[in-house]
Structure formats: C-alpha cells, structure tokens
N, C-alpha and C positions, 0 to 999 in steps of 0.2 A: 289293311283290309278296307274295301271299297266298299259300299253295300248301294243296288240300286232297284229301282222300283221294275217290278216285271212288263207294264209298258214300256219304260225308257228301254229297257233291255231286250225288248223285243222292236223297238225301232232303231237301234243303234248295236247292235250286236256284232258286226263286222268291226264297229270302232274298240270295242270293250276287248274282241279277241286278239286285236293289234298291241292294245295294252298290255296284254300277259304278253304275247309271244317276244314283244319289244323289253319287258323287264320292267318296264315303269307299275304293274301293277303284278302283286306275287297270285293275289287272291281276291276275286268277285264275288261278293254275297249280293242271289237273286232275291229280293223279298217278294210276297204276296202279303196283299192287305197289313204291310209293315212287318209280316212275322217272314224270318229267312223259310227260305223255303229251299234252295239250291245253290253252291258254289261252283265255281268258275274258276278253273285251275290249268296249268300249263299241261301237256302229257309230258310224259317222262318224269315225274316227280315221283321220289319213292313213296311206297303207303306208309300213311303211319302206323307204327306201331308195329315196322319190319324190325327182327333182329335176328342177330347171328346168332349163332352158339343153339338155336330150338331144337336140336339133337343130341344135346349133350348130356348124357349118363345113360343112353337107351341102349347104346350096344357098346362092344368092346370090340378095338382096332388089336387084330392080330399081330402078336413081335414080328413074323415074316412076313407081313404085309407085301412086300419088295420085294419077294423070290424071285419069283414069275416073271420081274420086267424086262428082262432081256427077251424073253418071248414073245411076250405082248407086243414089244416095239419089233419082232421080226416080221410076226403073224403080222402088221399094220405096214412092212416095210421102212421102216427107220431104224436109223442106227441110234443103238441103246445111246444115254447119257454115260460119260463120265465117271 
C-alpha cells in the first residue's frame, strides 16, 4: 500500500493510475492533511466482504427441481442435455 499526499495525486494522477492498471501498485491511499481520505484501486476487484452461500437455509430446493427441463430447453429451442 502506497499512500500519497492529495496534491502530489492530483498532479501526477495519470502516473498513479498507470501503477494499478500496470500491477506494480495493488492499492493508493489518497491522504488529506496526512489523514487517508481515499483509495485507489483497480476496477474489476471483487468487494470485500462478497461471499457465497448468502442464501443458504432461506428456502428449500424442490426433489423435482429437474422435471420441467426438457421444456424449458424446447420452449428456448435447445436440445435438452444428456
């Protein structure tokens, strides 16, 4: 983690976004008056604190789930799987 003053980063800002996007920097911390104030992060990075499973025990997945696929795959024009 990088951390820079918000004039340098506002004079050199094309350079800092070269950084991330190149990989040499994962993360820029903007300070003001030395306290961070904003980071500097590539797009496409997941959020923190995504996880899987956030639905689990809310509903119950039907035994026939599966009936219906031959249909659904005609109704859409494909031929069902296997």
């Amino acid at each position: 983690m990088h951390t820079v003053n918000m004039f340098d980063a506002k004079s050199s800002l094309s350079r800092l976004v070269e950084a991330i996007e190149q990989g040499r920097e994962r993360e820029i911390v903007i300070a003001r008056n030395g306290r961070p104030a904003a980071k500097l992060v590539a797009v496409g990075e997941p959020a923190p604190g995504m996880r899987l499973g956030i639905a689990k025990g809310r509903f119950e997945v039907p035994e026939d789930i599966d009936a219906h696929n031959a249909e659904v795959a005609r109704l859409f024009g494909v031929a069902p799987a296997p």
